[in-house]
C-alpha positions as CSV (number, residue, x, y, z in Angstrom):
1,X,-4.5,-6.2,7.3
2,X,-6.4,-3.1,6.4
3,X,-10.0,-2.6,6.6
4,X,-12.1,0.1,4.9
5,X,-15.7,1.8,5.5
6,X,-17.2,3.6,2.6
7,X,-20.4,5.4,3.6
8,X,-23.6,5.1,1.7
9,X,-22.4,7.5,-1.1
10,X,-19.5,5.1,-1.7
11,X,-16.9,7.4,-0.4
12,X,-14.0,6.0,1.7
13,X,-14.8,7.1,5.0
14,X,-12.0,5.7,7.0
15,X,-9.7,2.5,6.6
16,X,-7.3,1.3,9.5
17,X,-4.7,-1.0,9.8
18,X,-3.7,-3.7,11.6
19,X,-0.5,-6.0,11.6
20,X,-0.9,-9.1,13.4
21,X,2.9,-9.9,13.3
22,X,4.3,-13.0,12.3
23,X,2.2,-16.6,13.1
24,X,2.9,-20.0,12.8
25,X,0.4,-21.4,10.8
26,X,-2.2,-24.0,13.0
27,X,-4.1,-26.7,12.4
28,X,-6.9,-24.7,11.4
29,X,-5.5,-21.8,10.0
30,X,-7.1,-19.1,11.7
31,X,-5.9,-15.6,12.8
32,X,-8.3,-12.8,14.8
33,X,-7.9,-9.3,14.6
34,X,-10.5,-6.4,15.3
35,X,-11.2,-3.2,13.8
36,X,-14.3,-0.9,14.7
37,X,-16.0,2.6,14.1
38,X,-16.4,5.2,16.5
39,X,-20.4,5.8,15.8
40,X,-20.1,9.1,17.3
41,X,-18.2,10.5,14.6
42,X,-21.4,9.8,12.1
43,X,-23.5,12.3,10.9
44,X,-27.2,11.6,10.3
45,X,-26.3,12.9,6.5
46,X,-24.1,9.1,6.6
47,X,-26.9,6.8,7.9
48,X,-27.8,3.8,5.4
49,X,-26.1,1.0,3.9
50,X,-22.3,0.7,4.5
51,X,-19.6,-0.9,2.9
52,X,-16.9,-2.4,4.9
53,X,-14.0,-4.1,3.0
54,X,-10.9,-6.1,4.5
55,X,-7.5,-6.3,2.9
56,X,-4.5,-8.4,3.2
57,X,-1.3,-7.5,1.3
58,X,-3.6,-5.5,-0.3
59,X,-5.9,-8.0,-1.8
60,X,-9.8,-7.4,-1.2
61,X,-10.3,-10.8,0.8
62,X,-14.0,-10.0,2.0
63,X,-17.0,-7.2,1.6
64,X,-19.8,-7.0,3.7
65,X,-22.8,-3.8,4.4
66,X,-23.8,-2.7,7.7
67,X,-26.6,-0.6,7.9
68,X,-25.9,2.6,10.8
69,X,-29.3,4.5,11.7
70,X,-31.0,5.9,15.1
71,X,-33.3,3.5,17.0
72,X,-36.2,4.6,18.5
73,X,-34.6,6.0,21.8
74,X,-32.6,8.3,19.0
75,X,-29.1,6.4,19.7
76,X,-27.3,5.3,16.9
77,X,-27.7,1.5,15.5
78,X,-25.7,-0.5,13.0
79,X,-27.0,-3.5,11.7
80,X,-24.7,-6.7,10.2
């Protein structure tokens, strides 16, 4: 599985992968894996409305926006 987050100007930002390995398949289907951002990396230039994307065998599979701005104590947020 790959995800992908491209910044507000639609530029891929950074995609990583993930292989869950080999599953027997259960009575409802389901597999978890977890991907995430280092915020510290983001430059104030990047804030606004994300695009995250997630991949299997390189089929889109779900797109979603996450918004990443400062709060009010100047720390960075990010929204779902």
């Amino acid at each position: 599985m790959t995800v992908a987050w491209y910044n507000p100007s639609g530029e891929l930002y950074k995609f990583a992968e993930n292989d869950f390995g080999s599953y027997e398949e259960a009575d409802d289907d389901k597999v978890m894996v977890r991907f995430w951002l280092n915020l510290a990396g983001i430059d104030e230039a990047d804030f606004g409305n994300w695009t995250v994307r997630a991949f299997l065998d390189g089929e889109m599979i779900k797109e979603d926006n996450i918004v990443i701005s400062k709060n009010d104590t100047g720390k960075i947020d990010e929204l779902c």
